[in-house]
Structure formats: C-alpha cells, structure tokens
N, C-alpha and C positions, 0 to 999 in steps of 0.2 A: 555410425556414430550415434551418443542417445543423446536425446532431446531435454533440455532443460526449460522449466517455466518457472517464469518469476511473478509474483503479483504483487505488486504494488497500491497501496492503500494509500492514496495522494493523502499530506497535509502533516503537521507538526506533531500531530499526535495518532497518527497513521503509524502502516508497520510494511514490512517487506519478506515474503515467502519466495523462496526459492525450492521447487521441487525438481530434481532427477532421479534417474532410475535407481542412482544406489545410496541418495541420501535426501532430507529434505532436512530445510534452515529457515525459523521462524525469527526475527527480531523486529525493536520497537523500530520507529524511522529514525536514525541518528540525525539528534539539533544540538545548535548551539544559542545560547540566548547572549545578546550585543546589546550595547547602548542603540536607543534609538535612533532614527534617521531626523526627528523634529529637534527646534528649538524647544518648546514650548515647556517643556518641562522632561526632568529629570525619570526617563522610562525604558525599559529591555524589551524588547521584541524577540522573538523565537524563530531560527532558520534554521534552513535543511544545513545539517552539515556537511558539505559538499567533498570534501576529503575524503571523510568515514564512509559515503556512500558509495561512491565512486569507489572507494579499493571494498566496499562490500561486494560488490558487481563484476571488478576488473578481471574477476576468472570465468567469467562465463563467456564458452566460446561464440562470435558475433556471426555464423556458418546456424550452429545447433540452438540457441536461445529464442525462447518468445517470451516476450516484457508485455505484460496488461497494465496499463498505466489507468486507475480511477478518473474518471474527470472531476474535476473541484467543487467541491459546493459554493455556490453562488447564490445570494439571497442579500437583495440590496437594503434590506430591512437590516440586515446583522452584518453590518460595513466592515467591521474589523475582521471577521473571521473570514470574510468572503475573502476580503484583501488578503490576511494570514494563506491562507490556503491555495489562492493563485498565485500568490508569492512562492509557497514552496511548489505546485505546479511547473511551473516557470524554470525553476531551479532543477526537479527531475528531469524535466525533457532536456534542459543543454547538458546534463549531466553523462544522458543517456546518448545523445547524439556525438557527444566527444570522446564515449569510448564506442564510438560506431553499434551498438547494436540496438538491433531492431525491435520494434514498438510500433502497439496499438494502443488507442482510447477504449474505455469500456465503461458503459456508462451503470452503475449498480444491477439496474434492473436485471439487465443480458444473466448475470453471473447469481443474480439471487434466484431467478425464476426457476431454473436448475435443484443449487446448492440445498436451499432451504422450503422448509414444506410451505405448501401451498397456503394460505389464506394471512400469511405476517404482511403487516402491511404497515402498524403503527411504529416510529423509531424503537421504542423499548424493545415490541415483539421480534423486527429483525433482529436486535442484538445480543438477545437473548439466544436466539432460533442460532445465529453465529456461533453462539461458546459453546451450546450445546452439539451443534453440526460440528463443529471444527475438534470439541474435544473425542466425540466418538469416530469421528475418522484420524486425528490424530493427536493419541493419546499421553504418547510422550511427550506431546510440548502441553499439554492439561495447564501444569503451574503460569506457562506465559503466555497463554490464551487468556486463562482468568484474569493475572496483571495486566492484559492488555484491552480486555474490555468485549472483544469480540477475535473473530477469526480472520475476517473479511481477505485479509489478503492471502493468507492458504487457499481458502476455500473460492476465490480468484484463478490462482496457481493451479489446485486441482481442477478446478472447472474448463482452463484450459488445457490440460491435459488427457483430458476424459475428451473431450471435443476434439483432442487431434490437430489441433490452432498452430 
C-alpha cells in the first residue's frame, strides 16, 4: 500500500500539502471569519474551518498517512497572533485525532535544515528560499506557491517523504 504525507503549515494563513505516490495537493488552510468571542466591541476573528478541513483529510487512509503538524508560533510580545495561531493549533489536532490519523509535531527547524540551502536564517530569506525550493521541486502548483507566500507545507510533506517518516 503507498504511503501518503501531508504537511501541515499550523495557523490561519497556513497551507496543507498532501503528497502520494500518484498525486500531490497543495491548498491554502480553509478559515472562516465569526463574530468575536468579546463584548467589547464590534470584531471577526479568523478560524480553522473545521468542516473543510476535515473532509480535506477524510480520504487519507489512517493505516498509510504521516500528518507533520508545525508547532505554533508563540511570542508573548505579539498576543494576538500567538493566541490566533494556537487557537487554530488547537483546532488541527481534535480535528486530526477525530478522524484517527496519525500525527507528529515538527518544529520548523527539523524540515528547513533539509528543504532549504544552508545559511537562510532571517524570516524574509526562509520564505523566499520556500517559493523558490518549492517552485522548482514543484512546478505545477508555481501560481499557488506565489499566492501563498511560501511552500512550507509541501516542502514539510516532501521532507517527510524523502526521510521515510
């Protein structure tokens, strides 16, 4: 049976790669934007859309799948986005554990060290070193690597597959 890998790019403006042996699937992370959770004033907040995700996922068999989940950015300096992003965090893993398959953390480093040439180290240079890595290993998704800023969760997806995970 062949092996499928999916790499997930935690957060609201994150993406989800799915590669098998006879196809691979790049998209952005499906959200939905709600009325907030505060009184305080009239505000949308951004969620995983748990529906979308879920029936994006629900064919991969939970036997042959490996799921790279990002861990969240976390930085008490920038409260909102830390919040935002362990919020959807949060949301991937019950998502992931209630259609049973299986999942690991991966923390950027593991999967950059690989992917992208040695010496990116500043935010810009990885995500540059991403659209570039990701478009010449995969060419036909070129247009929504660009719209999506970087590759990161292909090049997740293939880093686990090259490793055999």
């Amino acid at each position: 049976m062949q092996k499928t890998y999916v790499g997930i790019d935690n957060g609201i403006s994150g993406s989800i790669a799915i590669i098998s042996e006879d196809d691979t699937e790049f998209m952005k992370t499906p959200t939905i934007s709600q009325l907030n959770y505060t009184k305080s004033k009239k505000q949308n907040i951004t969620r995983l859309d748990v529906k979308e995700f879920m029936n994006i996922l629900s064919s991969c068999d939970k036997e042959n799948t490996v799921v790279l989940v990002e861990r969240p950015f976390v930085n008490p300096g920038m409260f909102k986005s830390s919040l935002c992003a362990v919020r959807c965090f949060e949301a991937t893993i019950v998502c992931l554990e209630a259609l049973e398959l299986p999942f690991e953390y991966v923390d950027s480093k593991s999967w950059q060290r690989v992917m992208l040439p040695k010496g990116c180290k500043k935010k810009e240079h990885l995500k540059k070193a991403s659209i570039d890595v990701g478009i010449r290993l995969f060419p036909g998704w070129k247009k929504e690597i660009i719209k999506q800023k970087d590759a990161d969760s292909l090049l997740m997806a293939e880093w686990a597959r090259r490793s055999n995970l």
